[in-house]
MDTraj code that builds the backbone (N, CA, C; nanometers):
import mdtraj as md
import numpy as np

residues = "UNK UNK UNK UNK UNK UNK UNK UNK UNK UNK UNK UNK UNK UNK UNK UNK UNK UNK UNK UNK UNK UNK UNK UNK UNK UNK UNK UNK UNK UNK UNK UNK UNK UNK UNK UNK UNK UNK UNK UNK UNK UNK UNK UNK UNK UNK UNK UNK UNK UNK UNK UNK UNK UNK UNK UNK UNK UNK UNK UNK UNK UNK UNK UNK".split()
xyz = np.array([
    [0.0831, -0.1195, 0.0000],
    [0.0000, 0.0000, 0.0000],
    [0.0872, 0.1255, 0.0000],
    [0.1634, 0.1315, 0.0638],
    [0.3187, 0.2183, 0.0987],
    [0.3735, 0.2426, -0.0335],
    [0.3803, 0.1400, -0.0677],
    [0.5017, 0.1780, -0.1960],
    [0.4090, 0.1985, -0.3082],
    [0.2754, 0.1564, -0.3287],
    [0.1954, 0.2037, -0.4687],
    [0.2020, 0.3589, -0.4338],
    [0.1322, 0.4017, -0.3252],
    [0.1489, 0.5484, -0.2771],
    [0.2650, 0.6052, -0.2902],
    [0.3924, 0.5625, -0.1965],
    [0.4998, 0.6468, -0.3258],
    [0.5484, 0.6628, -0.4426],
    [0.5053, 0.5211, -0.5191],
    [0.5135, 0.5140, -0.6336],
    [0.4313, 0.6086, -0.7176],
    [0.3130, 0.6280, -0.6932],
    [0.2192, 0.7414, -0.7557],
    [0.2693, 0.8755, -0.7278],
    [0.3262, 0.9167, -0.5792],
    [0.3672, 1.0243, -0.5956],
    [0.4953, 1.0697, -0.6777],
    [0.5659, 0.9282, -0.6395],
    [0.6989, 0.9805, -0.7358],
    [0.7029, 1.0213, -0.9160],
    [0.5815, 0.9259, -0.9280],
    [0.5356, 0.9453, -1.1015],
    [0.4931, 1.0898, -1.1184],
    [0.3533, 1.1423, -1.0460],
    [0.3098, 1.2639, -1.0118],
    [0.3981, 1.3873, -1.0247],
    [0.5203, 1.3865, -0.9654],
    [0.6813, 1.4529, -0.8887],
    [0.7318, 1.4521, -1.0588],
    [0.7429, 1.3463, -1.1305],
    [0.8546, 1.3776, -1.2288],
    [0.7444, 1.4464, -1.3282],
    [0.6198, 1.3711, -1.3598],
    [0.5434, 1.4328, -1.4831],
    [0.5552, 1.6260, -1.4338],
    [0.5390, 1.6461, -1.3337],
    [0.5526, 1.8103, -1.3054],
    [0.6146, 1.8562, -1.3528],
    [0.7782, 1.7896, -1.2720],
    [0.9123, 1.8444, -1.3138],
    [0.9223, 1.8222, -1.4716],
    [0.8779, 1.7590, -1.5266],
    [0.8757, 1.7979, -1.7261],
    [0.7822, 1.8712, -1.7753],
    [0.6745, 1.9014, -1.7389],
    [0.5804, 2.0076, -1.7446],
    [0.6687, 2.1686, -1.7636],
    [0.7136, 2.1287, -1.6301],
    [0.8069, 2.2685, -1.5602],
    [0.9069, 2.3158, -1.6879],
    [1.0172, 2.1964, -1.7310],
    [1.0867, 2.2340, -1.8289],
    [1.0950, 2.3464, -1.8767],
    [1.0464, 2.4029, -1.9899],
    [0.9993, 2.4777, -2.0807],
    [0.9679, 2.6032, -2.0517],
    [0.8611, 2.5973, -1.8853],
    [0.8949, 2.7258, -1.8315],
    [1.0142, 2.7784, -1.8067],
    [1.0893, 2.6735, -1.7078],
    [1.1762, 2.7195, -1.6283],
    [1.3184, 2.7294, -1.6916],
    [1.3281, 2.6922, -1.8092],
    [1.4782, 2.6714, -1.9062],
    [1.4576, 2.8010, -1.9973],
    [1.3324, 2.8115, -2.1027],
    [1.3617, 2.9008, -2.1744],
    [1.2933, 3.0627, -2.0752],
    [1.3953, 3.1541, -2.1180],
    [1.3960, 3.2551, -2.0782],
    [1.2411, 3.3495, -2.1276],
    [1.1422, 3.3668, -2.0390],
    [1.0265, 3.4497, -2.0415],
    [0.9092, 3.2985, -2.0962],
    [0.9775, 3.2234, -2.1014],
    [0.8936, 3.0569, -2.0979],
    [0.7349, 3.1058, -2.0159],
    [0.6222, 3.0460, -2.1192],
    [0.5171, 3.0305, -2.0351],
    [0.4398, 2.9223, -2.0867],
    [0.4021, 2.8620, -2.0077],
    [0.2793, 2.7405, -2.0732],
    [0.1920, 2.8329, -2.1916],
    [0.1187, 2.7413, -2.2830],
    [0.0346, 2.7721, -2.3796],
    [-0.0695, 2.7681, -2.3512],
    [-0.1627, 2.8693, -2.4091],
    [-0.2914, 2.8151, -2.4220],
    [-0.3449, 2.7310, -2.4404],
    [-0.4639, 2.6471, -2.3769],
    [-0.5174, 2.5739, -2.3922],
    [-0.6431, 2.5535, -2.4788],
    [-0.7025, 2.6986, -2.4525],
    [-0.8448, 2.7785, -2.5367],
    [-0.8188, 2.6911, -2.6622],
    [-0.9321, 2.6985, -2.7026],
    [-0.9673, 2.6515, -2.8973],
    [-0.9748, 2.8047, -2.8974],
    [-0.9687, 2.8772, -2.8840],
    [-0.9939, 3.0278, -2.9472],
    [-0.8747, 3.0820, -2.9534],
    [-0.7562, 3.0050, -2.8949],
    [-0.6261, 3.0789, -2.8924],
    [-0.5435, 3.0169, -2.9798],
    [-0.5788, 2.8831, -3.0224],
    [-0.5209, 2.8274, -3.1329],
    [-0.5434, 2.8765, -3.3254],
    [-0.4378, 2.9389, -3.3543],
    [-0.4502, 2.9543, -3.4925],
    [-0.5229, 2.8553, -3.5573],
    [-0.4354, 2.7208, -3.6049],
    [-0.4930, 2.6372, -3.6763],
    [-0.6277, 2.6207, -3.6576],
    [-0.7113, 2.5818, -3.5481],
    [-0.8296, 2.5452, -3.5515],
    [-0.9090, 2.6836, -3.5500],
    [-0.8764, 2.7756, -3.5678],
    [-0.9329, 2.9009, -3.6730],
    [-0.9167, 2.8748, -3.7829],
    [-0.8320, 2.8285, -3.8414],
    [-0.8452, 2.8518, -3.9701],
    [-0.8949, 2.7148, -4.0276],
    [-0.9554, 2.6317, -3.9472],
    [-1.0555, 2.5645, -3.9925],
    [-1.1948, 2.5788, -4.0008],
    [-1.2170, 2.6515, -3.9196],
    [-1.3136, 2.7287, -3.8742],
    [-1.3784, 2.6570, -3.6890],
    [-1.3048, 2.6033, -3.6508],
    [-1.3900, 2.5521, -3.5795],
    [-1.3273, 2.6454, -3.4180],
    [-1.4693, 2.5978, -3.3118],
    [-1.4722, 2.7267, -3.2539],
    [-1.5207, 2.6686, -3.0541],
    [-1.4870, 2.7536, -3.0157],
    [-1.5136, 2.7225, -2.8774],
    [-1.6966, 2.6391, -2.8672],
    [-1.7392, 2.5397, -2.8071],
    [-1.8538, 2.5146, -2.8186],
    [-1.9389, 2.6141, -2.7474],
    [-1.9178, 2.7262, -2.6431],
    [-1.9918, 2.8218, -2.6186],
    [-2.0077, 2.9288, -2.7738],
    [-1.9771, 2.9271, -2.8517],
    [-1.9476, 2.9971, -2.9291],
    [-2.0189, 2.9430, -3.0919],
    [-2.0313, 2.8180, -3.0991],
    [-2.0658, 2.7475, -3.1443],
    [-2.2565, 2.7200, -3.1415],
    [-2.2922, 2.7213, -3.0145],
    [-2.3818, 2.7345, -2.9393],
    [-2.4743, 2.8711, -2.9874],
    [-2.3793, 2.9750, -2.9110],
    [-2.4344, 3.0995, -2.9542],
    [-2.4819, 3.0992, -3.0769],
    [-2.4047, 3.0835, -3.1944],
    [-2.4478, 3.0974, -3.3202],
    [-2.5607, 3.0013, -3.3613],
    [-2.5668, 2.9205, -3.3165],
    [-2.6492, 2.8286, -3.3609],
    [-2.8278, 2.8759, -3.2976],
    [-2.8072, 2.9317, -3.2140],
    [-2.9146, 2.9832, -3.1160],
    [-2.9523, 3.0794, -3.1900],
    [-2.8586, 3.1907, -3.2406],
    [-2.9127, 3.2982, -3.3292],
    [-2.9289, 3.2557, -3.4533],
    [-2.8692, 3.1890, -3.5193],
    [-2.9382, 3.1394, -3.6348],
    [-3.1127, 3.0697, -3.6297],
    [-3.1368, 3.0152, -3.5525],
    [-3.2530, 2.9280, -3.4848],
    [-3.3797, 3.0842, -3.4886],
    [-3.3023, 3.1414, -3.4180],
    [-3.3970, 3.3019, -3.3812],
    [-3.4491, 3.3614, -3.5001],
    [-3.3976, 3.3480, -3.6374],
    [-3.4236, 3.3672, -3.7525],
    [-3.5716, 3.3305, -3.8416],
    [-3.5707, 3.2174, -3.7640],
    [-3.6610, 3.1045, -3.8464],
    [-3.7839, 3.1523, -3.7590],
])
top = md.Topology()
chain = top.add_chain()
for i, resn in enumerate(residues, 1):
    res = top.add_residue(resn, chain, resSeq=i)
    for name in ("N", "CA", "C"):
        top.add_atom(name, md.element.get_by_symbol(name[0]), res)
traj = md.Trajectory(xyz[None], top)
């Protein structure tokens, strides 16, 4: 029971510390966005946050 528990934390401990990387090496380093609205590519597919998605679809609906 002991050792699955440190074992999970120690897994937990390293996935961080590589997370961290990228911040902490390159200089002004920040994680990325996660948003679909902050991603280029999936703009220029057109596709779109599902609140957003939603909306439009609601006002289109309002039409009819």
């Amino acid at each position: 029971m002991i050792q699955t528990l440190l074992l999970s934390v120690l897994i937990i401990a390293i996935a961080i510390a590589l997370f961290l990387v990228k911040v902490l090496v390159k200089k002004g380093g920040e994680f990325s966005s996660q948003h679909i609205h902050d991603n280029e590519a999936l703009r220029q597919k057109g596709i779109h946050c599902v609140m957003d998605q939603d909306r439009e679809a609601r006002e289109a609906n309002k039409a009819f």
